[in-house]
C-alpha positions as CSV (number, residue, x, y, z in Angstrom):
1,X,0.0,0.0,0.0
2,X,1.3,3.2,-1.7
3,X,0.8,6.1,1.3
4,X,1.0,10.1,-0.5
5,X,1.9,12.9,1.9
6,X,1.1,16.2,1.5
7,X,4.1,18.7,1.6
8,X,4.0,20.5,4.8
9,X,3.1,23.8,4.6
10,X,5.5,26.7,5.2
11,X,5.4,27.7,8.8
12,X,5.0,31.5,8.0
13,X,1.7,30.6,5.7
14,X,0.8,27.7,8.1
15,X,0.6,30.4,11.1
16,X,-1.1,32.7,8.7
17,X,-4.2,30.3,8.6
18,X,-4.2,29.5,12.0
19,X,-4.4,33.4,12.9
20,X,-7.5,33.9,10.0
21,X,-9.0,30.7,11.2
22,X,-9.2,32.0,14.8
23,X,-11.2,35.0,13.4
24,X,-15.0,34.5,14.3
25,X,-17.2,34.3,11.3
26,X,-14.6,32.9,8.8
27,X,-16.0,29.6,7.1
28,X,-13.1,29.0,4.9
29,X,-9.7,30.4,3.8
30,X,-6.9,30.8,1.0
31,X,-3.6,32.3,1.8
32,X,-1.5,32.9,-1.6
33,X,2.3,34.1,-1.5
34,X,4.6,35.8,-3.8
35,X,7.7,36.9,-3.0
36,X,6.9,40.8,-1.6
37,X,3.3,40.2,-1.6
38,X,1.0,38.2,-0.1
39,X,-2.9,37.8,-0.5
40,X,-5.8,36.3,1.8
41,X,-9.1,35.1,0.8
42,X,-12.0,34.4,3.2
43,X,-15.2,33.6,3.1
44,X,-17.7,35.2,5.9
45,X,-20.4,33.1,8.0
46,X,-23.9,33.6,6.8
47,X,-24.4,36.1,9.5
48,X,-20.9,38.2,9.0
49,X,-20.7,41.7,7.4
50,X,-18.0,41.2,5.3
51,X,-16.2,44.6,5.9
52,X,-16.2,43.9,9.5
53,X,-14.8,40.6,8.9
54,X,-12.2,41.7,6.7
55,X,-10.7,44.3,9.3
56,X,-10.6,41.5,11.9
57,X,-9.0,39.5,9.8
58,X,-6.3,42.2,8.8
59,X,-5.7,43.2,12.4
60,X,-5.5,38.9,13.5
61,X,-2.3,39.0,10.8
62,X,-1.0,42.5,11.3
63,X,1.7,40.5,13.7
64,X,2.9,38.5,10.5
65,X,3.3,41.5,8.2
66,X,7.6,42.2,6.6
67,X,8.8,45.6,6.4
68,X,8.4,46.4,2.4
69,X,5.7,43.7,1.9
70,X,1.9,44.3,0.7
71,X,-0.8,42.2,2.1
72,X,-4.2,42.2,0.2
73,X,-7.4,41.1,1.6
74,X,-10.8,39.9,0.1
75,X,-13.8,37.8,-0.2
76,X,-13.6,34.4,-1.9
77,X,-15.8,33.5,-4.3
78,X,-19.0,31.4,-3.2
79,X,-18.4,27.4,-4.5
């Protein structure tokens, strides 16, 4: 039997989750990365305004931000 891992995540993206997860009223998340820039997707809770959410969810990461680097924010798309 043939087991496939997954490759670990990078701990600076992994901690990036954790912190937007934590956020109440976030269903689900995306986290991408380029070097200098990095962008985060969420999708609010029925209930959520997003705007709100979106400011929590920039202050939860504000920690993680480098000097010289931009950080996006936005809603993902409904699947």
């Amino acid at each position: 039997m043939m087991e496939t891992t997954t490759p670990a995540l990078p701990p600076r993206i992994r901690r990036t989750l954790e912190l937007v997860y934590g956020v109440e009223g976030v269903t689900a998340a995306r986290v991408w990365h380029w070097p200098g820039r990095v962008h985060v997707g969420v999708r609010p809770a029925m209930l959520s305004a997003p705007s709100e959410l979106l400011r929590r969810v920039e202050h939860a990461v504000a920690g993680l931000r480098e000097p010289e680097e931009t950080w996006d924010f936005g809603l993902l798309d409904g699947e």
